[in-house]
N, C-alpha and C positions, 0 to 999 in steps of 0.2 A: 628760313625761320626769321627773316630779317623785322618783320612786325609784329611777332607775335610776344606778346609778355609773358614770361615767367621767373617765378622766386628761384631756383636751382635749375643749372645746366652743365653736361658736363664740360662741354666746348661754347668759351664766349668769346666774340671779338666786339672789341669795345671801338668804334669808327665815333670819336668826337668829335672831331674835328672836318669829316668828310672827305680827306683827303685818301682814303682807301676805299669809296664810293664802288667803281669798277669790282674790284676784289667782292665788296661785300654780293654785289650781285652774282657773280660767277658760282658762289657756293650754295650748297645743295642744303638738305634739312640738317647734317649734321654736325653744324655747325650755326650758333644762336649770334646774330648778329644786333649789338644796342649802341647807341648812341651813349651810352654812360654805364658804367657799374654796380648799378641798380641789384642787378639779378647775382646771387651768388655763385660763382661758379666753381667749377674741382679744376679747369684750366684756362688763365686768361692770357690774353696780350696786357690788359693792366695790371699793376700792382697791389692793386686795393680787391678786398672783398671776392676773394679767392684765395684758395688752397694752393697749388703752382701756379708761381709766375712765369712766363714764356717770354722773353726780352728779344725773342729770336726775330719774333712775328713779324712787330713793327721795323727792327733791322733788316728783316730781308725782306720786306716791301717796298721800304724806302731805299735801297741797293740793287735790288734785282734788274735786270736787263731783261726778263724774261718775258714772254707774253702774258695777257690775263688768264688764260685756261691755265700754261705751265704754274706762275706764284699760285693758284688757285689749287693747285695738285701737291705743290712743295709745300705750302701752310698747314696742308690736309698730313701732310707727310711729318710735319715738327709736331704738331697737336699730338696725333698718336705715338707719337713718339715718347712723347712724353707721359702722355697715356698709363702704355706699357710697361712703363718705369713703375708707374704709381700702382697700376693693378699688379705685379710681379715683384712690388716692395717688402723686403724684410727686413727694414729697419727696426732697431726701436728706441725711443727717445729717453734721455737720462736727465738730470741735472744734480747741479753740486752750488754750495755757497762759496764765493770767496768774499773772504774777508780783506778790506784795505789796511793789512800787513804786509809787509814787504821788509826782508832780510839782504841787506847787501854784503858779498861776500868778496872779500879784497880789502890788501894794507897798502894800496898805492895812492899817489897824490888825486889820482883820474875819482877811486871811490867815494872818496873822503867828498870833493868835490861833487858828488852824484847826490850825494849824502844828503851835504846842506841846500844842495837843489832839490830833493824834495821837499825836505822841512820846510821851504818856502812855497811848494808849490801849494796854490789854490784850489786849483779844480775836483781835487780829492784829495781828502788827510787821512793820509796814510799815517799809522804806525809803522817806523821803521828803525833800525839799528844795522850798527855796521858789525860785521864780527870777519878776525884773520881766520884766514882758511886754515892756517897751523892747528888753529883748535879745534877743529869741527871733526871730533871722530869720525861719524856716519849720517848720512842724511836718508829718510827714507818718506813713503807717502807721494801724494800723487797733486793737481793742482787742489790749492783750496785748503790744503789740509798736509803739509809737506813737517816734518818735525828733524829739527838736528840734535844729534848726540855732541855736547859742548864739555870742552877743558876748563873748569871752571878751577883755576888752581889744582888743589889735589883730590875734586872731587868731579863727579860728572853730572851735568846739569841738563835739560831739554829746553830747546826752545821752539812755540809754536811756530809757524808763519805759512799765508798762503800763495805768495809766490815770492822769488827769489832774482837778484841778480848778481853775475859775478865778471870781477874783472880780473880775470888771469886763464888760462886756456886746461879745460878739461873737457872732454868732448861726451865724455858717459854721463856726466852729472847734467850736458846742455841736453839730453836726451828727453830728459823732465819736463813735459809742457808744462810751465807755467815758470821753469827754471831758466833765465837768461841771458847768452853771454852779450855784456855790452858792448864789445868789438863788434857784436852781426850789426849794428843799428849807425845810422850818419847821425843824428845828436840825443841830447837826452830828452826832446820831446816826443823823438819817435819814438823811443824807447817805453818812455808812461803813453804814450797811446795805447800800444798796445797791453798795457799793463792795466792802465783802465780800463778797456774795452772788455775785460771779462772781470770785473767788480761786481758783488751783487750776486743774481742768480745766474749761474752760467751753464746755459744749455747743449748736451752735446746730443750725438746718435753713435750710432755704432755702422761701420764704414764696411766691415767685412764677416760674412759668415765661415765658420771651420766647422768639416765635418770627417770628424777620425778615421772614418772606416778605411780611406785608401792614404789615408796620411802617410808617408815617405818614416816618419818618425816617431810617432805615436806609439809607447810602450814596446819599443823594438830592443834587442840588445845594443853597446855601445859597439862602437868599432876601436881599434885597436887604439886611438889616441880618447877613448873612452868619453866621446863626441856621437851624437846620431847618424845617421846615413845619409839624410838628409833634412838641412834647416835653413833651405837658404830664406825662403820667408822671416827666421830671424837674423839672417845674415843681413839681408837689405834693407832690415828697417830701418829708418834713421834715427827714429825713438824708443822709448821703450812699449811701442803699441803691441810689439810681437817680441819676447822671450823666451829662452827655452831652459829647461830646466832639465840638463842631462843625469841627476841622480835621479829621477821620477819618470825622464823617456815622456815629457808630459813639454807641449806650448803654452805658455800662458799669453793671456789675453788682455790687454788694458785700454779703453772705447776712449776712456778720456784722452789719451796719452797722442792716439794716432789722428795722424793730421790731411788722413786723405790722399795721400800719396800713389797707391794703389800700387808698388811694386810689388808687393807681397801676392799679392792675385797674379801678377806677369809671369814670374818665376814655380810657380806650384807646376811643379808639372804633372801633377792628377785633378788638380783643381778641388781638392779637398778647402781650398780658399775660395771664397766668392766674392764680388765685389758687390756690397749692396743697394748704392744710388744706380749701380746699371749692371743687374745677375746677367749673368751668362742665358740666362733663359730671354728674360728684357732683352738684351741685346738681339735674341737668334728673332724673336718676335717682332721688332721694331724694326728689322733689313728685311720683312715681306713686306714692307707699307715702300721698299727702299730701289726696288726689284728695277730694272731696264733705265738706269742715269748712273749718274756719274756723282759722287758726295764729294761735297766739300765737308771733310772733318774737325769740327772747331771744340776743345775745351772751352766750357765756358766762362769760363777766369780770364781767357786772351779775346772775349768774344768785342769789348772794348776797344780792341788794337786794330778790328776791323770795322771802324764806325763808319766810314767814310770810301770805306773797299765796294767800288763796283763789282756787279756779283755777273758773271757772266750767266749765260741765258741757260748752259747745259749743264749747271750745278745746282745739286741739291744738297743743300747744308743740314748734316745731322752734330747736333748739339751732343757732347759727353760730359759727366759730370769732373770726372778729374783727367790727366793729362796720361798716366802711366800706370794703369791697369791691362792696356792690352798689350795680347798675348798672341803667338802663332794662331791661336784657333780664334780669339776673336779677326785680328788682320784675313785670313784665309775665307772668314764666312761673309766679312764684309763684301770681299771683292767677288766671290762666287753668288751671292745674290742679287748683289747691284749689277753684274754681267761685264764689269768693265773696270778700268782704273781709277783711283779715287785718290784724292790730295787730300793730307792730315797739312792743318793748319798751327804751330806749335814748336814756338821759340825756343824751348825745349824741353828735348827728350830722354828720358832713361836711360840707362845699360841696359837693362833686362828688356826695354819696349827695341830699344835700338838693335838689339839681337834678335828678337821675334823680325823685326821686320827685314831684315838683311836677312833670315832667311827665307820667309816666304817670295820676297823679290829674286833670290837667289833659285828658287823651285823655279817661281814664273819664267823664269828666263832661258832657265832649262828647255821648260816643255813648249811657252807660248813665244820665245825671244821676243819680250816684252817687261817692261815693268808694274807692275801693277801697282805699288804703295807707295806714292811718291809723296815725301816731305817738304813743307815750306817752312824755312825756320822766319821769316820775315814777310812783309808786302812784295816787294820787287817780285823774289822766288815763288809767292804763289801768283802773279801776274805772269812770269816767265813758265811755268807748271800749266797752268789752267786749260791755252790751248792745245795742250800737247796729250791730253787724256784720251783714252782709245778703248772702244766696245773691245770686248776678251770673252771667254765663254764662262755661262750663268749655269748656274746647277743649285737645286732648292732642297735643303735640310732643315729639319729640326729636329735638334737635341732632345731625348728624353730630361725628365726633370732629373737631375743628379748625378745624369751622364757624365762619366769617366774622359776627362779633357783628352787623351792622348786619343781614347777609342773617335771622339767628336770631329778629332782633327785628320786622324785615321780616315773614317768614312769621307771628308772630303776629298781629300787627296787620292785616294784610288780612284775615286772618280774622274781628277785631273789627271791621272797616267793612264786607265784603261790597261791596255794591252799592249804598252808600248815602255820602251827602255832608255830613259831620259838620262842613265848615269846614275850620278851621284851630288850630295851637296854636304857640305859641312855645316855644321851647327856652331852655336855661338862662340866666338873667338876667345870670349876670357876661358873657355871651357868649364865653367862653374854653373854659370844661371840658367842659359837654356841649351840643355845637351839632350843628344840623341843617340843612338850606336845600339850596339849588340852584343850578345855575350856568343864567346866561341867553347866547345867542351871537348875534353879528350876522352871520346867514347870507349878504349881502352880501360881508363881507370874508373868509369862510372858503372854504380853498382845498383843503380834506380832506386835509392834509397828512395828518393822525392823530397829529400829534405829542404831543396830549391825550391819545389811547388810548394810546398808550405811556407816558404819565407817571401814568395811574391805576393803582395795582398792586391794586386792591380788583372792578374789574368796573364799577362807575359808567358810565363811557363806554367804548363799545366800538362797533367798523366790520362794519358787514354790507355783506358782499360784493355778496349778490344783489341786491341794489337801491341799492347804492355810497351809503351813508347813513353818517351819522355821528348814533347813539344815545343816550339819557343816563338812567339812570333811579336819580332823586334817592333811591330809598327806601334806597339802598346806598353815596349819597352820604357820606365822612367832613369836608365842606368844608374838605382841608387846605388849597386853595387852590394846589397845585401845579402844577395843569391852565392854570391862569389866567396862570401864569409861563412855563408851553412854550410856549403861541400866540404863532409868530412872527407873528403877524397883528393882535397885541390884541384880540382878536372874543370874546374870555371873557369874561366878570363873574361873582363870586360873590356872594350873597343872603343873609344867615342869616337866613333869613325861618320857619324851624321846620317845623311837618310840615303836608301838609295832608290830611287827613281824608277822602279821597278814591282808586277803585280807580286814580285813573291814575296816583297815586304810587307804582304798586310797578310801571309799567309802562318798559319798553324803548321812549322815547318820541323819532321822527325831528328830530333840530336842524339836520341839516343835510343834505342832498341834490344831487345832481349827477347830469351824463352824462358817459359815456365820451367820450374825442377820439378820433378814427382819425387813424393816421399820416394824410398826404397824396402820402406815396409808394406805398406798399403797403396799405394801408387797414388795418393792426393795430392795436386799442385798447390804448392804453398808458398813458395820465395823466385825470383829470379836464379837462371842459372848463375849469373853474376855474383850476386850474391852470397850465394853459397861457395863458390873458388874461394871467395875473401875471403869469407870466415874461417873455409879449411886448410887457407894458406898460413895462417894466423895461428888457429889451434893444434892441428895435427904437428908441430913440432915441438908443443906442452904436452900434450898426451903421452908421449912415445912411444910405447908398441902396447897400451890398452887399446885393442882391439874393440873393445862394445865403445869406449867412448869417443873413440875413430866414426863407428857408424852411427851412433849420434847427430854424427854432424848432417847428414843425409837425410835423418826424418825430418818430420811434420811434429810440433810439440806432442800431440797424443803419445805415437808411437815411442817419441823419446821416452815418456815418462816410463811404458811398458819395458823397452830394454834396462834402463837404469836398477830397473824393480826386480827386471828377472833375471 
């Protein structure tokens, strides 16, 4: 489509220059090739007069080693990529005023001194005041609109202001986007950079979708330190984007607050968390465009760091929006699509991304003695990495929409074991973010109440009828640990013992087993024999020798009512 004119396209490449001449040829109708900007597009290599910009384009043109058909196949490969993002997008856009107010909180020489550097500075006049933190009962609100409860003598007073900086070390209050400690910054024009840079209207989106239904914490009882089961998504945040609010059993949510970080999505281990510059579904969609090469994995925040990085000929670079969103199942479908090993490009990495991939590497090695996710935290390392990537075996999945992350990650992996006994792996080392294991039951004292199966909301354990069993199958296990607090019987234990490498891990496997009782009036099954022991181990030593309310214990409600009566 290199000559043809039109007002909208979704794919432009904009060659002004001519020096991507070859390229433009090699590409087929879909993709609109102009000498200039003219045309609006929904994805360009330029920055003007489009919807997404693509910086990747002209970087891995001008870097690639590759031939003309290959850059011609990896272009084709970044466009849709990006694509995917956009049609699979659930963002949605917000904005807030700030106002140039600014509250400096701090009685030291450094404040004071900050102080009168504003007052002087130019480029924005700020309203601003200094107040000692001694005074500040409570501070509460969000960027733009932040309000403190002040000791105003013997009375208490409020003061407005939209964003804040403070000089002394509180780590909750720097939680606050828009709230600053001036220790994080090298002087104080770094500091009003960024302080101006959100003056005015300040636009945000919202980073991550939550949806309750398998939520780990969501309206569950507290556990014994009167804490959720599970919240490490508010554990990890380093703002207040994710909070939990254990009297309500409820997460809260705050779009402005979260800065994109994406651990909160790494750690879910139902994926009740989505990440929304790149859904779990965007991702499973954008590694079929990804299928038989080798990716090079760059955030695009570091994509700068590689401006001048020869790209060798058998990498294909997929762009991510943030750095620490992936998780086991995204790392496992990367590599099981692409068919081979892949280098993440990414000075740094998470705990929670750092433990997804120490275990999936840790699987690989298992089954393929091979690594599959290899890290470059620098140039050197992905220079010394890059040769060393090796075809591994490819297997094609996709996730239904709002597939259950453990079941997503589940289906790949039995596909990587088959029918074969690879052992064992351990799951994340802090034992906190991404765990895995199994729960063990002393069939003994289990009485099939099922009050387990009702406290699993993921499938884990679940009651089959036809054979009055009580099931459990670890591969979809989240070990919040929940199950093990309903047993009025104490007959749970939980394991973080990790995965083990074997087809019976992804199996529906019997823990626990009974027969039916029959009344002994009418002979209808109505309870476990189980069941019934319990009860008549329990009662029959309150009874004492009433005999009718002895056999009681035997019926079926009907019949009881009849003996009671008669």
């Amino acid at each position: 489509m290199g000559g043809k004119q039109v007002d909208f396209c979704d794919f432009l490449f904009v060659n002004n220059d001519k020096q991507f001449e070859p390229i433009a040829n090699a590409t087929q109708d879909w993709l609109v090739v102009s000498p200039s900007a003219d045309a609006y597009a929904l994805i360009s290599n330029n920055p003007t007069n489009c919807d997404i910009y693509a910086p990747e384009i002209n970087w891995y043109l001008k870097n690639s080693q590759a031939p003309i058909a290959a850059k011609a196949q990896n272009i084709k490969r970044m466009y849709f990529s990006r694509m995917e993002r956009y049609e699979y997008g659930i963002d949605k856009s917000f904005s807030t005023e700030v106002s140039p107010t600014l509250l400096i909180i701090g009685d030291n020489t450094e404040a004071k001194e900050f102080l009168n550097f504003v007052q002087n500075y130019t480029q924005v006049h700020y309203e601003v005041g200094l107040l000692d933190a001694k005074n500040i009962i409570s501070i509460s609100g969000s960027l733009g609109a932040f309000e403190a409860q002040v000791k105003i003598g013997e009375e208490v007073g409020k003061i407005s202001f939209a964003q804040g900086v403070i000089f002394y070390e509180d780590d909750d209050l720097a939680r606050s986007k828009g709230i600053e400690k001036a220790s994080d910054f090298e002087d104080e024009n770094a500091l009003l950079a960024l302080l101006d840079s959100r003056i005015g209207v300040y636009d945000y989106k919202t980073i991550i979708t939550y949806d309750n239904q398998n939520c780990q914490y969501h309206h569950r009882r507290p556990n014994k330190n009167n804490e959720g089961y599970c919240h490490k998504c508010a554990n990890v945040c380093p703002t207040f984007g994710i909070t939990k609010d254990n009297a309500l059993m409820e997460l809260n949510f705050s779009a402005i607050d979260c800065i994109n970080c994406g651990n909160c999505v790494a750690v879910c281990p139902s994926g009740s968390i989505d990440y929304t510059p790149f859904s779990m579904q965007a991702f499973s969609q954008t590694l079929k465009h990804y299928q038989d090469t080798h990716i090079l994995l760059i955030p695009e925040a570091f994509l700068d760091e590689l401006a001048d990085f020869e790209i060798p000929k058998h990498l294909s670079p997929l762009i991510i929006d943030g750095k620490d969103f992936l998780s086991e199942a995204h790392i496992l479908a990367l590599l099981q699509e692409s068919g081979g090993s892949c280098v993440y490009y990414c000075p740094e990495i998470s705990q929670p991304s750092q433990e997804a991939i120490k275990l999936v590497n840790d699987i690989y090695q298992q089954i393929y003695q091979k690594i599959g996710f290899h890290t470059a935290k620098n140039i050197s390392e992905l220079h010394h990495i890059a040769p060393s990537l090796q075809k591994i075996e490819s297997y094609s999945y996709h996730p239904r929409a709002g597939e259950y992350k453990r079941k997503h990650f589940a289906e790949r992996l039995r596909f990587a074991i088959k029918d074969n006994d690879y052992g064992q792996v351990k799951s994340g080392e802090s034992g906190e973010l991404i765990r895995y294991g199994q729960i063990t039951l002393k069939e003994e004292l289990c009485t099939l109440c099922m009050s387990c199966v009702g406290a699993c909301n993921v499938g884990s354990l679940s009651a089959n009828a036809t054979n009055f069993s009580l099931q459990f199958n670890p591969s979809i296990c989240t070990t919040c640990g929940y199950c093990v607090d309903s047993c009025p019987e104490n007959a749970i234990s939980l394991e973080l013992s990790g995965i083990n490498l074997h087809p019976s891990w992804f199996e529906n496997k019997i823990i626990a087993q009974d027969k039916l009782f029959a009344c002994s009036e009418c002979g209808k099954e109505f309870a476990t024999q189980k069941s019934i022991q319990k009860v008549k181990s329990i009662m029959i030593p309150l009874f004492g020798n009433d005999e009718a309310k002895i056999k009681t214990l035997e019926c079926c409600p009907e019949c009881k009512v009849k003996i009671m009566l008669g």
